[in-house]
N, C-alpha and C positions, 0 to 999 in steps of 0.2 A: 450564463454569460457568454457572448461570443467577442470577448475579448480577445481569447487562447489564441493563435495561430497552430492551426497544423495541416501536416506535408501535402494536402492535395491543395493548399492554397498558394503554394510556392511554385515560384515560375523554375526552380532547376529541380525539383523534381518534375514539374509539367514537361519541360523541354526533355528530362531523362526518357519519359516514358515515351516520347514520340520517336526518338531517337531508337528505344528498341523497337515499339511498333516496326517503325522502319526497315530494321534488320528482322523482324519475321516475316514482312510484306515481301523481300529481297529472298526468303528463303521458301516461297513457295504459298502462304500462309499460315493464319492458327493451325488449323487442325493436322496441316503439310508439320508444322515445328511440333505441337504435343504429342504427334506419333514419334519421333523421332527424340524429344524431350525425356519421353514415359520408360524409354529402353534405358536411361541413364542409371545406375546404381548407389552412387554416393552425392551426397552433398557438393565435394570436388569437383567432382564431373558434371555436375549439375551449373555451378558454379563458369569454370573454366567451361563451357560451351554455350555459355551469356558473354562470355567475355572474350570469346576467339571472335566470334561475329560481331561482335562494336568493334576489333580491334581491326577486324579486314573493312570495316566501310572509312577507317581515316588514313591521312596522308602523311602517317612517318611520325605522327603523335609516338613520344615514347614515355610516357606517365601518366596520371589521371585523365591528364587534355583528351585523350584519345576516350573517356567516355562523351566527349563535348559539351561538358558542363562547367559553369563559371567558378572561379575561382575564391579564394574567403573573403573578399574584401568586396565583390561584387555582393554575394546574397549577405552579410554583415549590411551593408546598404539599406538593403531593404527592411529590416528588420531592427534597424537600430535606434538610441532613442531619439525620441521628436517631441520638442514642445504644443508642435501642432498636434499630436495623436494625443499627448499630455490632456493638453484643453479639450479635444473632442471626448475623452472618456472622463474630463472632471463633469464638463456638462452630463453627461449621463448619469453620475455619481447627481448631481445638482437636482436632475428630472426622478431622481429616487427618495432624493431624503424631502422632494414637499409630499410627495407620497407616503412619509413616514414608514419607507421600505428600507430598514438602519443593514442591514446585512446585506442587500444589495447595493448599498450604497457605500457602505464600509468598503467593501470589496471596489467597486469602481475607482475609490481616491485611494486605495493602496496602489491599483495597475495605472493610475495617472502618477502616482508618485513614481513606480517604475521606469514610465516612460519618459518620464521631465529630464532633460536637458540641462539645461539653465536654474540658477538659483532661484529666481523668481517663481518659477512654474515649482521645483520642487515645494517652497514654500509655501505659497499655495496651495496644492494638496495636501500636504498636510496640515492647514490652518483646517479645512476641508475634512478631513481626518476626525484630526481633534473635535472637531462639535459633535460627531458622532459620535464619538468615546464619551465624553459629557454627557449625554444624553441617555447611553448605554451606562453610566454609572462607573467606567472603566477609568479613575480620577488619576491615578497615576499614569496612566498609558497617555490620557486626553492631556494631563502638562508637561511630557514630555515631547508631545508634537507639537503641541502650542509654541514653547519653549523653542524648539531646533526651529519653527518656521519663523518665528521671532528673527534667529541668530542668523538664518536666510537671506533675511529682508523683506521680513512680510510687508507689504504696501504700510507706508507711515499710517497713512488715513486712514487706517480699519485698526491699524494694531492695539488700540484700546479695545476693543473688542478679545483679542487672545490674552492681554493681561487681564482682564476681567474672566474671565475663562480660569486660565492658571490660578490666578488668586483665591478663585471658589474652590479647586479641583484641590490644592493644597491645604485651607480650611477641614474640608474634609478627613485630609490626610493627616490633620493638626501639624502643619507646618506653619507657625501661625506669621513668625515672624517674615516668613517668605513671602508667604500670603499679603501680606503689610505692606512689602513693596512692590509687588505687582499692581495691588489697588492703588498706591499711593502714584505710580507711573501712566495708569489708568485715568484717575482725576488729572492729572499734568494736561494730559493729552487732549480730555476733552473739553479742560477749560483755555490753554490754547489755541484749540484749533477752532473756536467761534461757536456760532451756533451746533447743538448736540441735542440727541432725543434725551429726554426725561427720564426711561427708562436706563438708560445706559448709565446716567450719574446718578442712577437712585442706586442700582447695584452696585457700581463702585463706593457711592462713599456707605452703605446698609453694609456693605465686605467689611471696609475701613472698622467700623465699629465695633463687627463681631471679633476684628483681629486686637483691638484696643483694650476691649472685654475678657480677652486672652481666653478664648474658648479651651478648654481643656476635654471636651466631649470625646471620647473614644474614638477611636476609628471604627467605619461601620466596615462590617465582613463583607469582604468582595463579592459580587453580584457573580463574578465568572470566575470560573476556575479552570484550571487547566492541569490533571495530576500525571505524573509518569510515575506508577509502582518501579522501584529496584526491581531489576533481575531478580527470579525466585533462586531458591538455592535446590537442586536436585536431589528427591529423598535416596538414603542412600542404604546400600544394604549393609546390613551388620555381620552378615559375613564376609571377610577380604578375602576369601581363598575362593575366586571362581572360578569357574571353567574356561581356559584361554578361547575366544573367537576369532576366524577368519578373519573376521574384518573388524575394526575398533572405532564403535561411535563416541566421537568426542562429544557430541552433546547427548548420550545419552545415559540415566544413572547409572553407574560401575554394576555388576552382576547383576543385570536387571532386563537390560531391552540388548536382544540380537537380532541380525540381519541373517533371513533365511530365504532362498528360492521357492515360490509355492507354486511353481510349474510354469504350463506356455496361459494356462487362464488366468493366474493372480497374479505371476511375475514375482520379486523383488519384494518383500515386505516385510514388517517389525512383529514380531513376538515377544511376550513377556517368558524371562527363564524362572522369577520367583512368582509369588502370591503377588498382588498387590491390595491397596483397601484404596477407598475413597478418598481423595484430594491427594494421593501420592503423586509428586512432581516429577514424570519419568524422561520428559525427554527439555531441553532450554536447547534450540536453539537461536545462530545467528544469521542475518543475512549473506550470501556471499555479496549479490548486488542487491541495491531496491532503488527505484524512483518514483518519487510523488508524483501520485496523481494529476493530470491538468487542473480537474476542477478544485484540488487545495492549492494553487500557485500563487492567490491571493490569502489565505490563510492561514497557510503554515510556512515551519521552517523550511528548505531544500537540504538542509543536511539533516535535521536533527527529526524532523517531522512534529516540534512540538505545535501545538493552537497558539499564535501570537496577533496580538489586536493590532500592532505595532509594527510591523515587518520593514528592515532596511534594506533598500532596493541591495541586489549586484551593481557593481561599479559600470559590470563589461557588458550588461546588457539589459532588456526590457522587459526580461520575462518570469526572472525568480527574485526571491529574497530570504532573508535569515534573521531570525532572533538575536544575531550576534557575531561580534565581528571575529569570535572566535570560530563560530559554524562558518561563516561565507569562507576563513582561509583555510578551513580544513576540508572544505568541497573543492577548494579549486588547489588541492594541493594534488603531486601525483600517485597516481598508484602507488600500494605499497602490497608486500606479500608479510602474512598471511593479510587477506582483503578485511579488512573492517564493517565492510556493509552496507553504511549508510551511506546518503544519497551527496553525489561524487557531482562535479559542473565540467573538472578541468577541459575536457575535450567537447564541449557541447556551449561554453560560453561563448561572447562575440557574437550573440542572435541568433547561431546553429539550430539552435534548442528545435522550433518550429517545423525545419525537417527533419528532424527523428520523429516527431508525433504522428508516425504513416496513418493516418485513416482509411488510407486506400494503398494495396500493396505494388497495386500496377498498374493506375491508371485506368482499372476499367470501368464503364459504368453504373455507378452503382449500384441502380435496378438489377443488372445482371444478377440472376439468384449465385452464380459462379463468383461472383466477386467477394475479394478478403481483404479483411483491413482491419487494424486497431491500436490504436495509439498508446497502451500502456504497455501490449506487447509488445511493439516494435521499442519501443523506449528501455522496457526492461531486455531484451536481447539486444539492444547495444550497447545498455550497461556490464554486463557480463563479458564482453571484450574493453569496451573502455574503462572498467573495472580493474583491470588486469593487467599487470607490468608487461611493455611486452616482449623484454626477454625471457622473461617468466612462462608466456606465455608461447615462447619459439621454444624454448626447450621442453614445455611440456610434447610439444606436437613433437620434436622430433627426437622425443627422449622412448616415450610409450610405443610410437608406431602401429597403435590402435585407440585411435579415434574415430567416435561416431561421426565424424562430418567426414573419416577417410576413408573408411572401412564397414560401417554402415552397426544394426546392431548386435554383430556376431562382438560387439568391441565389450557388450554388459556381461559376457562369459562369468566375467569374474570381475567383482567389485576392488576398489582401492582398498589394501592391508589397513590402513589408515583414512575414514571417512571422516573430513575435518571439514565444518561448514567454511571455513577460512582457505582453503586448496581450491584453486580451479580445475584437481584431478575427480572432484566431488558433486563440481557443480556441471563438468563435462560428460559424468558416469549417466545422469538421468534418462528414461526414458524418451524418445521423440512422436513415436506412435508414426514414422515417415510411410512403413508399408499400408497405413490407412487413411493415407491422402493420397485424391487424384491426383493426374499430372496436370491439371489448372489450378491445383490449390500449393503445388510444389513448384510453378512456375511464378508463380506470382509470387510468394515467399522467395525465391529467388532474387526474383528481382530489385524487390524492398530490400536482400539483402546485399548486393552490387551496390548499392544508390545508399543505403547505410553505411559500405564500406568506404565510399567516395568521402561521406559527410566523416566518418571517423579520423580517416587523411588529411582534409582540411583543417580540422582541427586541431592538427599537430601530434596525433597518434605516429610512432614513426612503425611506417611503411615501403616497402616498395614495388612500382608496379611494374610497366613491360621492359624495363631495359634490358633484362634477360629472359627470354621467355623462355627456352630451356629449363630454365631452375623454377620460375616462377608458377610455369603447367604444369610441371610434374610434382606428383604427391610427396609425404616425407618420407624417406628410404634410408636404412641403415649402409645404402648405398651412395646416397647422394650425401656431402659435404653439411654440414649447417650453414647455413647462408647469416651472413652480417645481421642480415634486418628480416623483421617479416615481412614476405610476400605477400602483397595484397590479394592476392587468389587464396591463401590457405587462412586467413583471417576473414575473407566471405561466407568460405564455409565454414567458418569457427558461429559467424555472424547467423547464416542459413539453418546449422544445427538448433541454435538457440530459438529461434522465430517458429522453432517446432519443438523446442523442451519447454518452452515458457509456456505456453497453452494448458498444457498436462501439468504442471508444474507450481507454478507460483502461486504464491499464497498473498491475499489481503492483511498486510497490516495496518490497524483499527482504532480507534474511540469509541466508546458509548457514550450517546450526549442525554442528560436529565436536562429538564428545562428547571428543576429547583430539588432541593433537597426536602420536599415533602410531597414530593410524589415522583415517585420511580415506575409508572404507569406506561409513561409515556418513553419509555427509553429507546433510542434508536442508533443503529451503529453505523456511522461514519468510517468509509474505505478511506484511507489518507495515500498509501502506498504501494504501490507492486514493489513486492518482494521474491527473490527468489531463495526459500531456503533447502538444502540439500538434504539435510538429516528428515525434516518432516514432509519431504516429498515422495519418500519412501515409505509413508502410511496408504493403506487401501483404505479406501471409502465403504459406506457402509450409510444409509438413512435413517439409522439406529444406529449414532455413533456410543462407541464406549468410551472416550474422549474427547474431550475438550481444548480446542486450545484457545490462549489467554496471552493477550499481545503487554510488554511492560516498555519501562524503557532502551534508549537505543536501538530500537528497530530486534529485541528482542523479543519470540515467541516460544511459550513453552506449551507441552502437552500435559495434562494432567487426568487422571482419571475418573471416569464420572461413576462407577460402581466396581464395589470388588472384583478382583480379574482371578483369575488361574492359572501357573505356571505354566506356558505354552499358549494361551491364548492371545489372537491375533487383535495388533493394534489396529483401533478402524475410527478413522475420523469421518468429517462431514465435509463432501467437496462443495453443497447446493445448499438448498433447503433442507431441513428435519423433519421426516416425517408427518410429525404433528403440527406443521406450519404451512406444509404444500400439499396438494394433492398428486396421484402419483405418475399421472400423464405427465405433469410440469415439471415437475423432479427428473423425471428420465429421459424428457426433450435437452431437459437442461447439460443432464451428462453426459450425453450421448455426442451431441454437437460438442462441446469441450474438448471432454476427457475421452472420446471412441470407444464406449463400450456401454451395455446394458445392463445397468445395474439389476442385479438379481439378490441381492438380501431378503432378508423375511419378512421385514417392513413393503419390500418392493413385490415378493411372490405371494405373500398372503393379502396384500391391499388393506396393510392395519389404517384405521379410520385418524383423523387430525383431531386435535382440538377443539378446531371447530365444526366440525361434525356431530351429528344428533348423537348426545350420551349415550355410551354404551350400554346394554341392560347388564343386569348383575349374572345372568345367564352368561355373559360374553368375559365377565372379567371372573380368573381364578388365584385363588389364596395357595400359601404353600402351608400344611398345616404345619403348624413348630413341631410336634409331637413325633409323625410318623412319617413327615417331609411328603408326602401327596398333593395331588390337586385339586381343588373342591371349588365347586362355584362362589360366586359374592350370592348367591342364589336363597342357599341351604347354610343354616344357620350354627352347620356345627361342622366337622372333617367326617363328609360320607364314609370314608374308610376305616378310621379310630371312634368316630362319634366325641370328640375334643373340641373345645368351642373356642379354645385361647385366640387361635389366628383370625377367628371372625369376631372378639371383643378386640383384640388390637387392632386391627382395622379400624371400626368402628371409634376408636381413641384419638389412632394417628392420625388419619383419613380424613373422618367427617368433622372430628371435631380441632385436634392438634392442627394441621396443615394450612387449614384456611384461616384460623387466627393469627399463625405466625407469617402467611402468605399477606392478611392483611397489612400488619403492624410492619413488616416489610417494605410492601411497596408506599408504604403513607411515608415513607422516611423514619421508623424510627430501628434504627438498624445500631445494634449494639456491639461492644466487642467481641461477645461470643456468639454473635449471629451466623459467622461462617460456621463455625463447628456445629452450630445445629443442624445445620442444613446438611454438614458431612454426614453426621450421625442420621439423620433424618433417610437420606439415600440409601445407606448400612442397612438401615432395617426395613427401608422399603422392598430392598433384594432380596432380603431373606423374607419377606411377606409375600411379593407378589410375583407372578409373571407378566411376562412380557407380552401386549401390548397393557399398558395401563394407565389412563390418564391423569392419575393421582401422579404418579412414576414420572411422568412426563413436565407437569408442572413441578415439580422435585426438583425435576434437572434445571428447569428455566430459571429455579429462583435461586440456585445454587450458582448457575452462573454467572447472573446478575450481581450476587450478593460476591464470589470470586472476581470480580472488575472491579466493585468499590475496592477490597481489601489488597488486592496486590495485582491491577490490571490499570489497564489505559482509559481514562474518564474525563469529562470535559461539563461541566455547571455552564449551560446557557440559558439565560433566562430567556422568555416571549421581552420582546421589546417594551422598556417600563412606559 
């Protein structure tokens, strides 16, 4: 849908970027400024030498004006709601559903209802709405729109039409007596208002009857589902007496997962201090920031991220909506310390929203292979200071005196005593990977993030800019005073750090959508969120992860493990693709460009083959024998070494016969209570049977994870259109 609006479409970021253009034309050119640019050292400096050169081409500007860009009430204008853009995107909504295109079409008369102004126009959308939900089989969501576009003022002369709607959608719902008088309001209508199709008083008074009848039929089970599993609870160890750590993960299980240094190649990452087994839940964390996705902004919540068919506009603007009037005022409430997580409006309402979604960080062309842009980064690195109290966040900077936006990464020396996903001393620790961006990939980041700081200000972030510039250029110093307010220059580079920890850093959080509960075949996982979580951005990757993680509710994600671990062994999750699902060119393009580095796992040095790749022969896959613990081929029918034949009949048990009956009955939907625990158990003994690579081992993991999202994960029932 090109509904969205984002920031290369707006005329004050257009007008920002010609404005710097400008000040580089003035300084000689590009390549005259990124040689000059690329000597800069910190964030700060990087920062304040964008901002000394906009402040000498104005004339006595002493605030934002001097970047010369308009003011909130100007871009609010632009972006604000309109009956006329209303109408133009119901019509699009209108040119979808004769195509029986319900999802694109759902979608259009949610962002018209967004957009509507006026009673009228709202009502209408969702009269609009509503047939789609009827139709989708969503009975309660369809008369509840019917219903509010009713109490709107839906057009007199059609509204026989929405109580006929209602009437059926509550029938359903055995509301009967409801039902009753909606049809009974219905027949009013259309035997007052004169001539009427046939159809329309056949369904009203055929309604009439079944509600007369007093249908008593059940309710039928909802076509859609929409589930958010509880937060898991973290397995926990049975000894209390561990060994005190450096540093203390809150979201990690107690004597279980520490933070250890693995040098200048691996950095920063989690090891296990016990055993672990299968399905142990080692690490729950929470967001510090997250922000939905553009393309959920007609689908879901903006705070909550749940799937709603129903979504009631923002009051204050065109572009989000929420489940509930309790989410809309807990997004637009402010900052609080420790951060909660979920998805925040306060400083981005009033129609802001569309310049934060930087597509383009500077303006440049996009063909340029040099150009950088993207909308959930830049969204989620403004979340992380707008996120953020901000005196919370003045004392953090001038409390530490080593921050990576001030001091660069000499500041990761040493992690926070206390790593709390809720502390922005936690979300500020991460790595930014700055020494492996050119100076046109730091320029431009720059820029996006001056022109973020701009849109944070307007929004009513308090700020201040050049009235002192003294205080304002110079870094935090246990020499310099605390100042009143934060300086707009030390919040750019809070903003600049971020547009380069998010990259490396944030994690999707997710859905998996079945289109029905008798076939889990076709499962596919829907990104709903950027998220930034702190605790599990300190896992290293790995194409053969030994964990999993598993998104539940409130923008909670936990880690869990996918086979027994070893005291000391290193946690390794999945930043791409899984081995068995990509091949290993595309895996490494993938990381490489990300996260700046090459991945070299064994998956990645040995080129183990995917799933879809021609079966491995039995020469290629080895057993461990139970007996004498060796390796033996699937080849040879007994342990070369002992001559013991047990590990090649249990194979032949688990494998050819156990696996794929329970992989069938599985994906057909018939998934039982103790289906998770098979599937734990099932991995348990696949470890102590096989090595690694093994495609049996693999499908193991897929159906375990699958079967882990029904049981205490993020899942969504949408049917194909009936």
């Amino acid at each position: 849908m090109d509904i969205v609006k984002t920031g290369s479409s707006q005329t004050a970021f257009k007008t920002f970027c010609r404005r710097v253009e400008a000040c580089v034309s003035q300084s000689g050119g590009m390549s005259k400024w990124l040689r000059a640019f690329g000597r800069l050292k910190t964030d700060f400096e990087r920062v304040c030498h964008l901002l000394r050169a906009l402040e000498k081409t104005t004339r006595g500007d002493c605030s934002f004006a001097a970047l010369g860009l308009p003011n909130k009430e100007t871009i609010s204008k632009s972006n604000a709601k309109s009956d006329n853009e209303s109408i133009r995107i119901r019509e699009l909504g209108n040119e979808c559903w004769k195509l029986r295109q319900c999802q694109a079409s759902l979608a259009y008369f949610t962002a018209a209802l967004f957009y509507a102004s006026s009673d009228l126009q709202k009502a209408l959308a969702l009269g609009n709405r509503s047939c789609v939900l009827h139709h989708l089989q969503c009975f309660q969501e369809a008369a509840h729109d019917a219903v509010l576009a009713l109490e709107l003022g839906f057009p007199k002369d059609k509204a026989h039409r929405l109580h006929i709607r209602v009437g059926q959608c509550l029938l359903r719902l055995n509301h009967v007596e409801d039902a009753r008088q909606h049809f009974e309001r219905a027949l009013d209508q259309l035997t007052s208002s004169g001539p009427s199709t046939s159809k329309l008083l056949s369904l009203a008074r055929s309604g009439l009857v079944e509600c007369q009848e007093g249908s008593t039929t059940s309710a039928p089970p909802p076509a859609w589902q929409c589930v958010r599993a509880p937060q898991p609870v973290l397995t926990a160890d049975e000894d209390e007496n561990g060994t005190p750590e450096m540093c203390h993960l809150v979201a990690a299980a107690s004597n279980t997962v520490r933070l250890r240094n693995a040098g200048s190649e691996r950095g920063w990452t989690l090891e296990l201090t016990r055993d672990v087994s299968v399905g142990d839940v080692l690490l729950v964390d929470r967001p510090y920031a997250s922000r939905l996705n553009k393309e959920c902004f007609f689908t879901h919540c903006y705070h909550c991220y749940t799937r709603c068919q129903n979504l009631r506009p923002c009051t204050g603007c065109s572009q989000v909506g929420f489940c509930s009037e309790s989410c809309a005022e807990k997004a637009c409430s402010s900052p609080s310390s420790p951060a909660h997580g979920l998805g925040r409006h306060c400083y981005e309402c009033d129609s802001l929203l569309p310049c934060l979604l930087l597509d383009n960080y500077a303006g440049w062309p996009k063909s340029s292979s040099e150009s950088i842009g993207g909308t959930d980064v830049a969204h989620l690195a403004f979340a992380c200071v707008a996120d953020t109290d901000s005196n919370s966040l003045l004392d953090f900077v001038c409390r530490t005196g080593r921050y990576q936006a001030f001091v660069g990464a000499v500041a990761r020396a040493t992690p926070p005593a206390v790593f709390d996903p809720g502390d922005y001393a936690s979300a500020a620790w991460l790595v930014a990977n700055t020494e492996h961006r050119s100076p046109a990939d730091l320029w431009q980041r720059t820029v996006a993030a001056v022109f973020l700081t701009y849109c944070l200000s307007i929004g009513g972030y308090p700020l201040t800019w050049f009235e002192d510039c003294g205080l304002v250029c110079d870094a935090p110093s246990p020499q310099n005073r605390r100042p009143d307010r934060l300086p707009a220059s030390w919040a750019a580079a809070c903003l600049l750090y971020h547009l380069q920890s998010v990259p490396s850093n944030a994690h999707s959080y997710a859905e998996t959508l079945f289109p029905s509960h008798d076939d889990l075949r076709c499962a596919e996982v829907r990104a709903l969120a950027s998220c930034l979580y702190p605790s599990l951005s300190l896992v290293n990757h790995s194409c053969d992860p030994v964990v999993v993680r598993n998104c539940a509710a409130n923008a909670t994600c936990s880690l869990t493990a996918l086979r027994p671990l070893a005291a000391g062994s290193e946690l390794l999750d999945c930043y791409c693709a899984h081995y068995a699902l990509q091949c290993r060119a595309e895996r490494q393009a993938a990381i490489a460009s990300q996260y700046c580095f090459v991945c070299a796992c064994d998956a990645c040095t040995h080129n183990w083959p995917g799933l879809s790749a021609e079966p491995l022969p039995g020469t290629r896959i080895f057993l461990k024998c139970p007996r004498c613990s060796k390796r033996f081929s699937l080849a040879e029918a007994k342990c070369t070494n002992c001559g013991d034949n047990a590990g090649r009949k249990r194979y032949t048990e688990l494998v050819e016969v156990e696996l794929p009956r329970r992989l069938e009955m599985s994906l057909s939907g018939h998934v039982t209570g103790n289906s998770l625990a098979w599937s734990r158990t099932l991995l348990e003994e696949l470890a102590e049977l096989l090595s690694r690579p093994a495609p049996a081992w693999d499908m193991g993991q897929e159906l375990y994870k699958i079967l882990l999202t029904l049981a205490d994960g993020n899942w969504c029932m949408e049917p194909t259109t009936p």
